[in-house]
N, CA, C and O atoms as a GROMACS GRO file, in nm:
protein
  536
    1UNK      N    1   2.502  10.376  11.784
    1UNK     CA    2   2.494  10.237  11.824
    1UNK      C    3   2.596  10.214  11.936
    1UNK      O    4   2.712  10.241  11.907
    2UNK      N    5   2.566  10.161  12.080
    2UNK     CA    6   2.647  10.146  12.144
    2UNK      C    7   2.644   9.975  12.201
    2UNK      O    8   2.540   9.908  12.209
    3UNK      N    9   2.748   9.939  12.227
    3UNK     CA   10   2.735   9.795  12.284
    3UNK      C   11   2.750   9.794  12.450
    3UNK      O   12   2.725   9.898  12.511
    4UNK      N   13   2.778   9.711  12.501
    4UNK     CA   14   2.804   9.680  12.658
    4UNK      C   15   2.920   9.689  12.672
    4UNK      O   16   2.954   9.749  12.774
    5UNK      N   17   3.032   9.635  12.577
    5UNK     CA   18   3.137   9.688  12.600
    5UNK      C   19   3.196   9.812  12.584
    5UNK      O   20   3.289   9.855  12.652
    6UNK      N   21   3.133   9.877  12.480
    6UNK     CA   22   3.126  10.051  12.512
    6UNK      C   23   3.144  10.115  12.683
    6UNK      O   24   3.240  10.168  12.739
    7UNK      N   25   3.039  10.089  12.718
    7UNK     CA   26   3.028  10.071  12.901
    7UNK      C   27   3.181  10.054  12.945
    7UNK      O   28   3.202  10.113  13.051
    8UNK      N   29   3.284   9.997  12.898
    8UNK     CA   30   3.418   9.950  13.038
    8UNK      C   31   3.488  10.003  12.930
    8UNK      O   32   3.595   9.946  12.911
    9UNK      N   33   3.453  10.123  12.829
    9UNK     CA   34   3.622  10.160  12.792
    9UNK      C   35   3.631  10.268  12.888
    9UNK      O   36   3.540  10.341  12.928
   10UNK      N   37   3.791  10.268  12.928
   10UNK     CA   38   3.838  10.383  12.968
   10UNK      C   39   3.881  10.509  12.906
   10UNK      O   40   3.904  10.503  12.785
   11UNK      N   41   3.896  10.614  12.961
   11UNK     CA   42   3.910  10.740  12.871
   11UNK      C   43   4.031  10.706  12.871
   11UNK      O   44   4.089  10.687  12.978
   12UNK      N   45   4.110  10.689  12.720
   12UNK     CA   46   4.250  10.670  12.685
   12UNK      C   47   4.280  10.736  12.559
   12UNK      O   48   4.182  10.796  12.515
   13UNK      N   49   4.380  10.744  12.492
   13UNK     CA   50   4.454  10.789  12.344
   13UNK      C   51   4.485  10.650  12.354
   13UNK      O   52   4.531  10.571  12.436
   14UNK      N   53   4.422  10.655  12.186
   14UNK     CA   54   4.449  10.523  12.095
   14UNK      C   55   4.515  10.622  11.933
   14UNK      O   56   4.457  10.696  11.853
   15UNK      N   57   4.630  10.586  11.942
   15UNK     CA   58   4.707  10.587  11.819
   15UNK      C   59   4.686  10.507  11.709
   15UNK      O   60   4.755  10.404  11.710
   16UNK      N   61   4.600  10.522  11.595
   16UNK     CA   62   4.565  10.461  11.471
   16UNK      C   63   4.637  10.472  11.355
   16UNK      O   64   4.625  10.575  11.289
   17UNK      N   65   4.731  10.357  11.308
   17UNK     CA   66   4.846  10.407  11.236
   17UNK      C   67   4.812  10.273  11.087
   17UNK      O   68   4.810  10.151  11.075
   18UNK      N   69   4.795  10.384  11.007
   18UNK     CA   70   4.748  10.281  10.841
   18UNK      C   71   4.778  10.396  10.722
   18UNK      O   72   4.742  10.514  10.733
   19UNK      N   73   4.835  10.352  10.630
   19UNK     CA   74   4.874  10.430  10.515
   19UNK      C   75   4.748  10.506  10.452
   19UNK      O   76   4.748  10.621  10.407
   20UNK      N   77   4.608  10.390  10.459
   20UNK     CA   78   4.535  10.456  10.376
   20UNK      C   79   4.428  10.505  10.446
   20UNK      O   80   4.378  10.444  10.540
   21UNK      N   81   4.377  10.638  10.396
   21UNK     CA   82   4.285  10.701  10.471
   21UNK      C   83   4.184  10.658  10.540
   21UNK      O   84   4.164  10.664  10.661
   22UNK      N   85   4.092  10.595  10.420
   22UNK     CA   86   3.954  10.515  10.394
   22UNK      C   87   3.948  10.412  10.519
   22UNK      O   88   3.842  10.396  10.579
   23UNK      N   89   4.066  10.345  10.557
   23UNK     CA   90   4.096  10.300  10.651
   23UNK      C   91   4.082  10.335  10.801
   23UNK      O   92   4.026  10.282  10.897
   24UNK      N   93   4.160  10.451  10.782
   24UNK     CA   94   4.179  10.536  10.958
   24UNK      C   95   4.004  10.623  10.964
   24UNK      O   96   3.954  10.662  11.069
   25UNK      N   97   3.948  10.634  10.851
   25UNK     CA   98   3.818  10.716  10.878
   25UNK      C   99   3.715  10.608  10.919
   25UNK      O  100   3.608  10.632  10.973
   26UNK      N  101   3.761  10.494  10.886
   26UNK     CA  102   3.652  10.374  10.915
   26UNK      C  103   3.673  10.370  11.058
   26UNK      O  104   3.581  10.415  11.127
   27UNK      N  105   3.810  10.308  11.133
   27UNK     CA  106   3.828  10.322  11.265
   27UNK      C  107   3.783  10.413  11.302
   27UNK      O  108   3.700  10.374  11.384
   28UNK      N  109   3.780  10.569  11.294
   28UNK     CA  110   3.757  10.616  11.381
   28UNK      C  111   3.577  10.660  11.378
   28UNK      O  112   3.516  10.700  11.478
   29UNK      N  113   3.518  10.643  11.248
   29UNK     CA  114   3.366  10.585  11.292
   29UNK      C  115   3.323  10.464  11.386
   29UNK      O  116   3.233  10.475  11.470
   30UNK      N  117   3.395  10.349  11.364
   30UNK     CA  118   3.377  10.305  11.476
   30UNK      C  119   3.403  10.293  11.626
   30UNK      O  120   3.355  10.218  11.711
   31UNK      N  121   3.511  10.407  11.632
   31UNK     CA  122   3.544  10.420  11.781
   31UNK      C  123   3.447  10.576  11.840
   31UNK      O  124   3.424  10.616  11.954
   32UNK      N  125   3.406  10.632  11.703
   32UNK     CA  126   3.281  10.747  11.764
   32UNK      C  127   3.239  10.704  11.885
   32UNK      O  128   3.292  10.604  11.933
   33UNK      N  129   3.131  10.776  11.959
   33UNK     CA  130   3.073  10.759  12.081
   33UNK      C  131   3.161  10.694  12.209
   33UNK      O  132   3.115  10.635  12.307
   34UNK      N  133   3.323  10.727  12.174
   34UNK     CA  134   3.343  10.622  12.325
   34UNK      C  135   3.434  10.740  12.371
   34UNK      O  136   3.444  10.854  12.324
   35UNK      N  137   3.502  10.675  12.486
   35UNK     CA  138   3.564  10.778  12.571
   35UNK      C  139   3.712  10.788  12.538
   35UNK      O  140   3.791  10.832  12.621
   36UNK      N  141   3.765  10.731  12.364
   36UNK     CA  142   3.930  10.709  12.356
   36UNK      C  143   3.903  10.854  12.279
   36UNK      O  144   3.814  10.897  12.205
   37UNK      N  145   4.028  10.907  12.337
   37UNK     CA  146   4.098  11.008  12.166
   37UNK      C  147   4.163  10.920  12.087
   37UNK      O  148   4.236  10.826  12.117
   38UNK      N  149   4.117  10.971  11.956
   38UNK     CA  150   4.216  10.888  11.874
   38UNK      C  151   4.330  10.966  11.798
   38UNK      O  152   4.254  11.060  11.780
   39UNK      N  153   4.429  11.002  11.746
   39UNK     CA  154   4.574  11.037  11.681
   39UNK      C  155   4.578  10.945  11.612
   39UNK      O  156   4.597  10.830  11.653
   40UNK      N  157   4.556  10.984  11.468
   40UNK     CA  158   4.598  10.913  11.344
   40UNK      C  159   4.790  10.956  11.305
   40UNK      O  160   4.860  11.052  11.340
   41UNK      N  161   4.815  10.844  11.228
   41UNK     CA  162   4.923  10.845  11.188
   41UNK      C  163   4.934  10.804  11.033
   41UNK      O  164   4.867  10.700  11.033
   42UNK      N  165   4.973  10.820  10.919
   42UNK     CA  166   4.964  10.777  10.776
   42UNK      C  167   5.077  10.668  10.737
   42UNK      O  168   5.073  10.594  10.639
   43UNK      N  169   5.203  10.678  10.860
   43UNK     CA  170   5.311  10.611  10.773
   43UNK      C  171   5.386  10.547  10.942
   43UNK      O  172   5.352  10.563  11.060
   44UNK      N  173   5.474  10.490  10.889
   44UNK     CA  174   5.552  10.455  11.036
   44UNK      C  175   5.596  10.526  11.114
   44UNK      O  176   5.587  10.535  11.237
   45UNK      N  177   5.680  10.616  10.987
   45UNK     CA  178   5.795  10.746  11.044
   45UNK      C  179   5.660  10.830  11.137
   45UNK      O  180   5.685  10.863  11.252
   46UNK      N  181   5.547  10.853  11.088
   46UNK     CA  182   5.469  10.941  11.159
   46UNK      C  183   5.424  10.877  11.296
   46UNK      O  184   5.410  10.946  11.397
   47UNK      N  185   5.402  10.747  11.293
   47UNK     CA  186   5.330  10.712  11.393
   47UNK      C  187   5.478  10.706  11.493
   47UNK      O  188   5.445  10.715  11.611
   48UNK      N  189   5.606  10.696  11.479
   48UNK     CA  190   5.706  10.673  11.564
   48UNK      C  191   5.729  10.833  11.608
   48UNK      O  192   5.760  10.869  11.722
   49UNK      N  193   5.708  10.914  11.501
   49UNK     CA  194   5.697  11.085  11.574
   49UNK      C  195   5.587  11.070  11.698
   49UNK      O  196   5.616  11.018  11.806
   50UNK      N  197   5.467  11.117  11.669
   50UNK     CA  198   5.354  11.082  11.770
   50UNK      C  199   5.395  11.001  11.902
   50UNK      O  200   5.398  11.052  12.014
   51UNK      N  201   5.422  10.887  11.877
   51UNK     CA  202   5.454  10.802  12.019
   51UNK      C  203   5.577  10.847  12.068
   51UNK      O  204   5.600  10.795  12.177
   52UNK      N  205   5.649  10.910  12.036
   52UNK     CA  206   5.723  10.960  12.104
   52UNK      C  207   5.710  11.107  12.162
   52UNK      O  208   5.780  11.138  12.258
   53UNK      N  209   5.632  11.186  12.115
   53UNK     CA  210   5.603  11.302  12.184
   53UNK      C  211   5.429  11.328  12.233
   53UNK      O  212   5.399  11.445  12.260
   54UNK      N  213   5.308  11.211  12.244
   54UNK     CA  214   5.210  11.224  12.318
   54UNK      C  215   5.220  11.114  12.393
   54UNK      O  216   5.316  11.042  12.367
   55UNK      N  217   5.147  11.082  12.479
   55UNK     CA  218   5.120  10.942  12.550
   55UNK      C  219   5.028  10.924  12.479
   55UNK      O  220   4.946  10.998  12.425
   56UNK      N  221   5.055  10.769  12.484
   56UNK     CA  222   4.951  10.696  12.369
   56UNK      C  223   4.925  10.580  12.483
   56UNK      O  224   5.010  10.553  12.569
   57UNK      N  225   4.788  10.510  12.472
   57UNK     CA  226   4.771  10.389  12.574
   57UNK      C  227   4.726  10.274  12.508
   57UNK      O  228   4.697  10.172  12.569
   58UNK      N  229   4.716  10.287  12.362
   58UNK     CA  230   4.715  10.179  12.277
   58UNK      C  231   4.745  10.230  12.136
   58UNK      O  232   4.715  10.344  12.099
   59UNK      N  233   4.817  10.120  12.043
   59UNK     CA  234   4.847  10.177  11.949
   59UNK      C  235   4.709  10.048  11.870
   59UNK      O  236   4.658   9.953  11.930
   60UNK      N  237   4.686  10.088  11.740
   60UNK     CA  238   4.606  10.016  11.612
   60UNK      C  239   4.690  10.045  11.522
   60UNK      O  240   4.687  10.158  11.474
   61UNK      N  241   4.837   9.899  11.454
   61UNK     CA  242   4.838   9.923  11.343
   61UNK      C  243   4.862   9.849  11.257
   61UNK      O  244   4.919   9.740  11.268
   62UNK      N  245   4.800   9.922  11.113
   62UNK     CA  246   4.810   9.839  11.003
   62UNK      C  247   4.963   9.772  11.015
   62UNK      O  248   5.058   9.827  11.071
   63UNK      N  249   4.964   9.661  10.959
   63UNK     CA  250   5.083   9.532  10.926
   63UNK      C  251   5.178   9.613  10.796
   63UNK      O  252   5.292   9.660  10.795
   64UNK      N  253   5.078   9.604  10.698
   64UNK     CA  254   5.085   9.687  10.525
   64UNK      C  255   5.129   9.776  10.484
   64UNK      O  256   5.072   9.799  10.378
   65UNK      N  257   5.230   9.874  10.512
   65UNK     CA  258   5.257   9.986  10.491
   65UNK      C  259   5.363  10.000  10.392
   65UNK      O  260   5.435   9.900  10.388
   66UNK      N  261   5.404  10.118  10.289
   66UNK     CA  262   5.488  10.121  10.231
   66UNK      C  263   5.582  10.191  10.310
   66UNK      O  264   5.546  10.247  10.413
   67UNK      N  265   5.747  10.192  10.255
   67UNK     CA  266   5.871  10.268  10.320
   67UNK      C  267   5.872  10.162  10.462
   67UNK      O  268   5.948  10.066  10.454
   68UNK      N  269   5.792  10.176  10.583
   68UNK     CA  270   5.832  10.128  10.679
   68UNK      C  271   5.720  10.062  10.736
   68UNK      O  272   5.636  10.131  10.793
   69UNK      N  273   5.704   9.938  10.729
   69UNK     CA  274   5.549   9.825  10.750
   69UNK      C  275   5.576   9.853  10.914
   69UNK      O  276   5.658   9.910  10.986
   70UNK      N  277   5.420   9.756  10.927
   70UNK     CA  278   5.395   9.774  11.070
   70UNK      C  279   5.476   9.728  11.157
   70UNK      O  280   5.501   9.794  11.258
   71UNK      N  281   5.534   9.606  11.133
   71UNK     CA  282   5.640   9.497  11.225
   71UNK      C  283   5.782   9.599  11.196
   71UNK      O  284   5.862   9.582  11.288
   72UNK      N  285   5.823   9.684  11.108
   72UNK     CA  286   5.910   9.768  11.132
   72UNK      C  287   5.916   9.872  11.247
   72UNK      O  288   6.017   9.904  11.310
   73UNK      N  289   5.758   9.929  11.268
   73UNK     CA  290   5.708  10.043  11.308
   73UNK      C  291   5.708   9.961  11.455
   73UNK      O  292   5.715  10.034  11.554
   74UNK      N  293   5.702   9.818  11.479
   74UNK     CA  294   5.648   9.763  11.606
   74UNK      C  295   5.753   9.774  11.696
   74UNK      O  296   5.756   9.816  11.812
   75UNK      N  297   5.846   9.726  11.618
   75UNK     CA  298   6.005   9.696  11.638
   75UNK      C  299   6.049   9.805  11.702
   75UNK      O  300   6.104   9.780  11.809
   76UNK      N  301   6.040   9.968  11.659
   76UNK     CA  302   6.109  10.059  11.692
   76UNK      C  303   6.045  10.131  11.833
   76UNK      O  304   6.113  10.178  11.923
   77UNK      N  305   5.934  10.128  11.828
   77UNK     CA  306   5.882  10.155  11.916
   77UNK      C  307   5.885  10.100  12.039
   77UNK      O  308   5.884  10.168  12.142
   78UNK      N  309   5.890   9.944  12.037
   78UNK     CA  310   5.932   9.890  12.171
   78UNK      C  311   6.036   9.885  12.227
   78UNK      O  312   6.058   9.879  12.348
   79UNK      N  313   6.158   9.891  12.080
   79UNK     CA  314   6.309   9.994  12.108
   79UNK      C  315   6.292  10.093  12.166
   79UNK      O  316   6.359  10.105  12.269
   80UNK      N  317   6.209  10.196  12.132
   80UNK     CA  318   6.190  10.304  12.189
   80UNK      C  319   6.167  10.301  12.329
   80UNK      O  320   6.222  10.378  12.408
   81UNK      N  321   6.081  10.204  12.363
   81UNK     CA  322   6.027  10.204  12.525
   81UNK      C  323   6.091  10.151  12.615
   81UNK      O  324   6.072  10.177  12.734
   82UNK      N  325   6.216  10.034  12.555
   82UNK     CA  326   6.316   9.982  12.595
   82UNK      C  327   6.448  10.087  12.667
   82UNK      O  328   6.501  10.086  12.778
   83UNK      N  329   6.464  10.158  12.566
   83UNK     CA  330   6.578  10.293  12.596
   83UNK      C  331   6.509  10.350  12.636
   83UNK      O  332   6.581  10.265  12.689
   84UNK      N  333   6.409  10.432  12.689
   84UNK     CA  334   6.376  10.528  12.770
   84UNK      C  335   6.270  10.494  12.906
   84UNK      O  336   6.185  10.565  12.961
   85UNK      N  337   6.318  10.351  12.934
   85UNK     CA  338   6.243  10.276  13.055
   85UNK      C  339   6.095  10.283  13.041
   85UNK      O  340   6.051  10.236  13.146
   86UNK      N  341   5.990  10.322  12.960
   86UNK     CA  342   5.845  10.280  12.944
   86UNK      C  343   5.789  10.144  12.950
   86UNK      O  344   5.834  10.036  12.911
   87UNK      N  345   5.643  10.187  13.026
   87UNK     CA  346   5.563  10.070  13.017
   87UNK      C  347   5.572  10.034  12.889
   87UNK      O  348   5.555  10.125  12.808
   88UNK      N  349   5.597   9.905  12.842
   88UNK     CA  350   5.535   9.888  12.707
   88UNK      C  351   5.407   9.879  12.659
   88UNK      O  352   5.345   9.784  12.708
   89UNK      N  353   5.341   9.949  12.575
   89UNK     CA  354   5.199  10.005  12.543
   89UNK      C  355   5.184   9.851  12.461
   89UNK      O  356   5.262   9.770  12.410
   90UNK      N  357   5.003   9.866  12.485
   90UNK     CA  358   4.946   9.746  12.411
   90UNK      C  359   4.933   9.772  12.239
   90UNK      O  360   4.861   9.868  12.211
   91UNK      N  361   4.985   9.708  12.138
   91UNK     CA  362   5.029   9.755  12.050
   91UNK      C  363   4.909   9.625  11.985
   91UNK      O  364   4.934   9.508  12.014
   92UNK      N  365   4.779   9.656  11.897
   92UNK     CA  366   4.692   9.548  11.830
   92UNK      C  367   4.747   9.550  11.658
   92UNK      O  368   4.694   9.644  11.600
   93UNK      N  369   4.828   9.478  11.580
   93UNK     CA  370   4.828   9.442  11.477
   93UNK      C  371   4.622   9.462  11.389
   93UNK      O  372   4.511   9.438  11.436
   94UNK      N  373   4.656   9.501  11.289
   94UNK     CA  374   4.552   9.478  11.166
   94UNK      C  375   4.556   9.453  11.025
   94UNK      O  376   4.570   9.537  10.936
   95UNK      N  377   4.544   9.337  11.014
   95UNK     CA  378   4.585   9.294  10.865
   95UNK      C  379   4.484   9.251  10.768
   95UNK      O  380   4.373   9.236  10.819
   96UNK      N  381   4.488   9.232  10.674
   96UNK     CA  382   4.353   9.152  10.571
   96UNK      C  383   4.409   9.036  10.568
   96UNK      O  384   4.331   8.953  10.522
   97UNK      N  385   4.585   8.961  10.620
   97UNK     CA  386   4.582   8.873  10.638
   97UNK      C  387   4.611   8.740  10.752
   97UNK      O  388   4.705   8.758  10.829
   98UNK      N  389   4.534   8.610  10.766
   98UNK     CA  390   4.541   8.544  10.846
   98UNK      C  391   4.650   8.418  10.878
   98UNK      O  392   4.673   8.346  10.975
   99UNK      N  393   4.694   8.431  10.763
   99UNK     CA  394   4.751   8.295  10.768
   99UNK      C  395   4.878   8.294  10.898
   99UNK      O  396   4.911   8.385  10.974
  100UNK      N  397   4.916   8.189  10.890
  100UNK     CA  398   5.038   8.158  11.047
  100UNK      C  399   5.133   8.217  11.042
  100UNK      O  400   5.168   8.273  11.145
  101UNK      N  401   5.210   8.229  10.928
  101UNK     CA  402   5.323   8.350  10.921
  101UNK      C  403   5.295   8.461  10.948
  101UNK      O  404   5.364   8.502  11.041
  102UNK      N  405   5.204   8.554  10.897
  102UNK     CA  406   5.153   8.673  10.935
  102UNK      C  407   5.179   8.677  11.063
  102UNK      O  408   5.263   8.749  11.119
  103UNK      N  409   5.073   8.564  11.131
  103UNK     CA  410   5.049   8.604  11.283
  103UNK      C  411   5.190   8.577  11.333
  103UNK      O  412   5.251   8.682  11.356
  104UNK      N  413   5.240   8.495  11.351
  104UNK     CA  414   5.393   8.455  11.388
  104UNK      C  415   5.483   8.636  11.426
  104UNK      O  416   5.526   8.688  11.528
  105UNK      N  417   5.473   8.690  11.240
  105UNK     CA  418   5.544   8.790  11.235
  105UNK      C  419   5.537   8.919  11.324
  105UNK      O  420   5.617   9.004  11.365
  106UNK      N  421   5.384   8.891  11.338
  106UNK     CA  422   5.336   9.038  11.438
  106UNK      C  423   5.371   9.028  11.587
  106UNK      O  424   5.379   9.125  11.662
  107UNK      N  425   5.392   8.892  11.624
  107UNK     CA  426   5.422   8.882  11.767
  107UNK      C  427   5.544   8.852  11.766
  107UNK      O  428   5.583   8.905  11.869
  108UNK      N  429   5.644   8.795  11.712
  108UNK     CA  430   5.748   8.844  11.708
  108UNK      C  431   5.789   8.978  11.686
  108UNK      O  432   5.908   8.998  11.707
  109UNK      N  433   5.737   9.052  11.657
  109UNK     CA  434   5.808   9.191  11.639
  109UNK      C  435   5.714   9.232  11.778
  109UNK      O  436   5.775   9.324  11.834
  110UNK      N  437   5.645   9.213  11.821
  110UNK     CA  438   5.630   9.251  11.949
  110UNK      C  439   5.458   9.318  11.994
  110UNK      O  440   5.421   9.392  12.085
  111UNK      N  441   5.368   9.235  11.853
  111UNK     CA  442   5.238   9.320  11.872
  111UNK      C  443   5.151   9.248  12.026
  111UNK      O  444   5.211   9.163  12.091
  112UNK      N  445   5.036   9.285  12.060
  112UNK     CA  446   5.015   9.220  12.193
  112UNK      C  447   4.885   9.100  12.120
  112UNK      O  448   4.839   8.999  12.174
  113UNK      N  449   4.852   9.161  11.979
  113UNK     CA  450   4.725   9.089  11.960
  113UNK      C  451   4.699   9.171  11.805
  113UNK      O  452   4.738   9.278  11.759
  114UNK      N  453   4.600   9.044  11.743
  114UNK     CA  454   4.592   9.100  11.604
  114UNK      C  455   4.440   9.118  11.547
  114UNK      O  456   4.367   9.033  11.598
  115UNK      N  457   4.368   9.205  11.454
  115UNK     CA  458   4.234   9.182  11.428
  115UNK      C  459   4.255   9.189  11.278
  115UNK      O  460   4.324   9.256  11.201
  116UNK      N  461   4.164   9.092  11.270
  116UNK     CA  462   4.187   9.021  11.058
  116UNK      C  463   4.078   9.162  11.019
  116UNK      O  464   3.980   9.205  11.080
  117UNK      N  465   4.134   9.199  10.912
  117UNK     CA  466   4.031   9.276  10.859
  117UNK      C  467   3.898   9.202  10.763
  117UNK      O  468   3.941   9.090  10.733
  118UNK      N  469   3.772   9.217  10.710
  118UNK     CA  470   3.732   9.337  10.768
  118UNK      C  471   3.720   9.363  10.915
  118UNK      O  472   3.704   9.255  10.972
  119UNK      N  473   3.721   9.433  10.973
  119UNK     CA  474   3.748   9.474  11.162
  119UNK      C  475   3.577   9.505  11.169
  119UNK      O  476   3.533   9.600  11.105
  120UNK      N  477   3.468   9.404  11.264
  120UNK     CA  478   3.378   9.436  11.302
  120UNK      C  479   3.406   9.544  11.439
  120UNK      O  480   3.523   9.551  11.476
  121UNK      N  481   3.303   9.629  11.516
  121UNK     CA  482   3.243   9.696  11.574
  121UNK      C  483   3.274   9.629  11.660
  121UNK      O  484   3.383   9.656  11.712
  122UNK      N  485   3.223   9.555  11.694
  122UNK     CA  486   3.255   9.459  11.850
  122UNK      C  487   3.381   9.436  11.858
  122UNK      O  488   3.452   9.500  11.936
  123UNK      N  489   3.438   9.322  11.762
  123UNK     CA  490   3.563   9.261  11.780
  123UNK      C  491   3.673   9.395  11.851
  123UNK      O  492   3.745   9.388  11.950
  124UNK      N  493   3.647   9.516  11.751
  124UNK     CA  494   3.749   9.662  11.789
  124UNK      C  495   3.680   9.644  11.919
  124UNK      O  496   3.762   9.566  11.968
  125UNK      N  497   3.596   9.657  12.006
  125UNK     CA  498   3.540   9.721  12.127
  125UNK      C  499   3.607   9.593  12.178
  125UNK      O  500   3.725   9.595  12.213
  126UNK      N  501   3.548   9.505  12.182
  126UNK     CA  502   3.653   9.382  12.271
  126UNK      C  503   3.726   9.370  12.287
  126UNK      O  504   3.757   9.334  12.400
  127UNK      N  505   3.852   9.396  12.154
  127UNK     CA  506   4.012   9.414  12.192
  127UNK      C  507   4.059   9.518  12.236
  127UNK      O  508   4.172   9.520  12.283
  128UNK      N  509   3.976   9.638  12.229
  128UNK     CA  510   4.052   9.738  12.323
  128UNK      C  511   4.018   9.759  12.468
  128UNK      O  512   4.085   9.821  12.550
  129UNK      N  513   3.913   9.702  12.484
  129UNK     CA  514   3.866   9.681  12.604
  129UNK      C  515   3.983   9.608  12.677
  129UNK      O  516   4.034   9.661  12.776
  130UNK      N  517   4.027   9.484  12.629
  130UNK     CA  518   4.097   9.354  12.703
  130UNK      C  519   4.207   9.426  12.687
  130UNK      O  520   4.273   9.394  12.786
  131UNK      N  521   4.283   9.520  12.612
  131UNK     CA  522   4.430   9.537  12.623
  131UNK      C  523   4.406   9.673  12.746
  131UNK      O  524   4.492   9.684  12.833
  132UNK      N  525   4.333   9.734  12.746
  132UNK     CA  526   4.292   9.854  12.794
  132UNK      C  527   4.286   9.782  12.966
  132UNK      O  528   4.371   9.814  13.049
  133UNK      N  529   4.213   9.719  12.987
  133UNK     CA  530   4.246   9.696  13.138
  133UNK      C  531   4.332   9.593  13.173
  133UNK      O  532   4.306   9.528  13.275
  134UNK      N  533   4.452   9.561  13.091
  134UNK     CA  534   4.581   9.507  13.118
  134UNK      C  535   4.615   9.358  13.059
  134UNK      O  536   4.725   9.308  13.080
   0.00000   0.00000   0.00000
């Protein structure tokens, strides 16, 4: 199944970072057929290994995590890009929840944009599209 916005992704690495599997195998059925690699990550500590030793051009991550949640994981990373002069990468929050604090929390810690779970097909192709060309 492809959409129109399929058509304007660019070939990029998208970093998919969620504790639970069932999760990262769903994303990456729905990012099948396009032109991103994707690099899964299971935990924070992993996804802060990864971004620091591949280029990544968007990160996806879960909010929810045990040991070190996403707004922990958001935090360090833009530390990270801070101390070593990087573009800062488009970083999309994913949560099951909506309410105003949530969202508040993710952009304060520094996400660029958030998708409520369940995460349709499109909505993923639309937001990576829009962070993807700037």
């Amino acid at each position: 199944m492809t959409t129109a916005t399929d058509h304007t992704l660019p070939p990029a690495t998208v970093l998919i970072v969620d504790d639970a599997a069932p999760n990262r195998a769903l994303l990456l059925l729905l990012l099948r057929d396009t032109p991103l690699r994707c690099m899964e990550a299971d935990s924070g500590h992993a996804a802060l290994r990864i971004f620091r030793e591949h280029p990544v051009d968007l990160v996806l991550m879960d909010v929810v995590m045990p040991d070190m949640d996403g707004t922990d994981t958001v935090r360090a990373m833009r530390e990270e890009e801070r101390m070593l002069g990087r573009r800062p990468v488009p970083i999309v929050a994913l949560t099951a929840h909506d309410r105003h604090e949530d969202l508040r929390r993710c952009a304060d810690a520094g996400c660029n944009g958030l998708l409520t779970k369940p995460i349709t097909r499109q909505d993923l192709m639309t937001t990576i599209a829009a962070h993807l060309a700037g």
